[in-house]
C-alpha positions, 0 to 999 in steps of 0.5 A, a space after each residue: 486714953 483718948 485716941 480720937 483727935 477732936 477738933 474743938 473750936 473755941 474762939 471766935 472767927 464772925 461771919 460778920 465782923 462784930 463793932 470792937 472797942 478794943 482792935 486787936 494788938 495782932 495784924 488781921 487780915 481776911 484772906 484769901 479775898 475774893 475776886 471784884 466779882 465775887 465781892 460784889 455778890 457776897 454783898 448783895 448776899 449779906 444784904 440779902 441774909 439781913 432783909 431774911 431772904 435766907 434763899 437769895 444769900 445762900 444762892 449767891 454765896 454758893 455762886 461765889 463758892 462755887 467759883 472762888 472757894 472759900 474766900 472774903 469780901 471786907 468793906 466800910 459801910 457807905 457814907 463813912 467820913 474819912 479824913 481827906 488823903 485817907 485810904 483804908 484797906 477794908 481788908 486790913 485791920 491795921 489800916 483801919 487802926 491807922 485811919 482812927 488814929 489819924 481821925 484822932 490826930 487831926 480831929 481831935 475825936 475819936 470814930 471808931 471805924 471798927 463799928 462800920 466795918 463788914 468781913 463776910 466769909 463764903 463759907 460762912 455765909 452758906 452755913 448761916 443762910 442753910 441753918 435759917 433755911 433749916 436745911 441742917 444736913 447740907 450746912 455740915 459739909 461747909 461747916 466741916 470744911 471752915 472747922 478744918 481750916 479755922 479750928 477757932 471759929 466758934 460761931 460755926 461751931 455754935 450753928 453746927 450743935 444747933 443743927 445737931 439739936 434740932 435734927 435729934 429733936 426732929 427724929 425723936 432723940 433728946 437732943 446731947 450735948 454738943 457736937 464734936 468734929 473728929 478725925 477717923 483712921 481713914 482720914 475723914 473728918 465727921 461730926 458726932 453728936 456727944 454727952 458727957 459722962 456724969 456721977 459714976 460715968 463723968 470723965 468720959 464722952 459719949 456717942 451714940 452707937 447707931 451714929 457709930 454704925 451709921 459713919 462706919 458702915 456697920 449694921 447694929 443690933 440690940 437685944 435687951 442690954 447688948 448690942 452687936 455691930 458687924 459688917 465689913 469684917 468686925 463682929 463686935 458686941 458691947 454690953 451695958 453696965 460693962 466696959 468690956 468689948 470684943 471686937 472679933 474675939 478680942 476683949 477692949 476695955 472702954 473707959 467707962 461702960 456704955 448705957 441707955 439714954 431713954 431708948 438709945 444706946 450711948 457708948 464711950 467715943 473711943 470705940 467709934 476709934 477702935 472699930 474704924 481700925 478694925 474694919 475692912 477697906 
């Protein structure tokens, strides 16, 4: 049994608001918002972020975050008609929905205000501009930080395995699956990069164990086909083509054995779990 609790982001939070043809039934409103200050800055980032001047919006949305936190800045696009009378909170899909069917009832057409309609997120904005900045190790302090309070926002989730990819194609490593956010003993939230166990070994999930030793503070060693994690208290060792492990004289059995990819060593993620209840704080 899998003890790790893995955060999996599956739906959809947009660093800007997509054009809709369906609102959604639900009320949406982008909260907390953002001071008139802080407003006025995550859009010149926006424009800023649309024009590829990845430095200026990463600058501004840092002032904001900085500042504000994470926060919201909603707004129509310039030159929208409205029907005269009409208000719409940009903040507000409901309102917004409101002022289309009023369009409707006195115009007799349809204008679809969702298509004109920008949500920036501080928070996002950062893991966008750092991302096209390739500067993948800062982008995952923020992107932990969204995927923490917004499990659901997929496209961060998307940025963050991008950047995992590309870090591991930068220091040789084929690139694994995707990226998992997970949820240790001590509290911490990290990222681990992840491959799924296929033929005899599907059913699992793999991590590298250097990452393991890297998050946990241990040194590793490899000799042929074991490896040895110690530090901090633990001597552990790990063989591959077994799924035993002894952790300090203590056998544990893993799902399913470890075993190499190319020159790396993969193990399943329930040991990542074991040794961070076993190490010394």
């Amino acid at each position: 049994m899998m003890h790790a609790k893995v955060i999996i982001s599956i739906v959809l939070i947009s660093l800007f608001s997509e054009a809709l043809c369906s609102p959604p039934a639900a009320e949406i409103k982008f909260e907390p918002r953002a001071s008139k200050w802080g407003e006025q800055l995550l859009r010149e980032a926006y424009k800023s972020f649309k024009e590829g001047n990845y430095n200026r919006a990463y600058e501004l949305a840092k002032r904001v975050y900085d500042k504000e936190g994470d926060v919201w800045a909603a707004w129509l696009e310039e030159g929208i008609k409205l029907p005269p009378g009409v208000q719409v909170n940009p903040y507000n899909y409901e309102s917004i929905l409101q002022a289309m069917q009023e369009y409707r009832k006195r115009y007799g057409g349809f204008m679809n205000y969702f298509k004109h309609h920008i949500a920036v997120n501080s928070t996002a904005l950062l893991v966008h501009s750092l991302f096209k900045l390739n500067r993948y190790e800062e982008l995952e302090r923020y992107a932990v930080d969204l995927l923490t309070r917004y499990p659901e926002a997929g496209r961060i989730r998307s940025v963050l395995d991008a950047s995992r990819r590309l870090r591991r194609k930068k220091e040789g490593k084929e690139p694994l699956d995707h990226s998992l956010l997970v949820e240790l003993p001590d509290g911490r939230r990290v990222i681990i990069d992840v491959e799924r166990g296929r033929r005899e070994r599907a059913g699992a999930l793999y991590t590298p164990a250097g990452d393991i030793a890297y998050l946990l503070g241990l040194h590793l060693e490899q000799q042929g086909n074991r490896a040895t994690f110690q530090g901090r208290g633990i001597k552990a060792i790990v063989q591959v083509g077994s799924d035993q492990v002894q952790i300090n004289g203590r056998s544990f059995k893993l799902p399913k054995p470890p075993y190499m990819k190319d020159k790396e060593l993969l193990v399943p993620i329930e040991l990542l779990q074991q040794l961070a209840k076993s190490v010394q704080r």
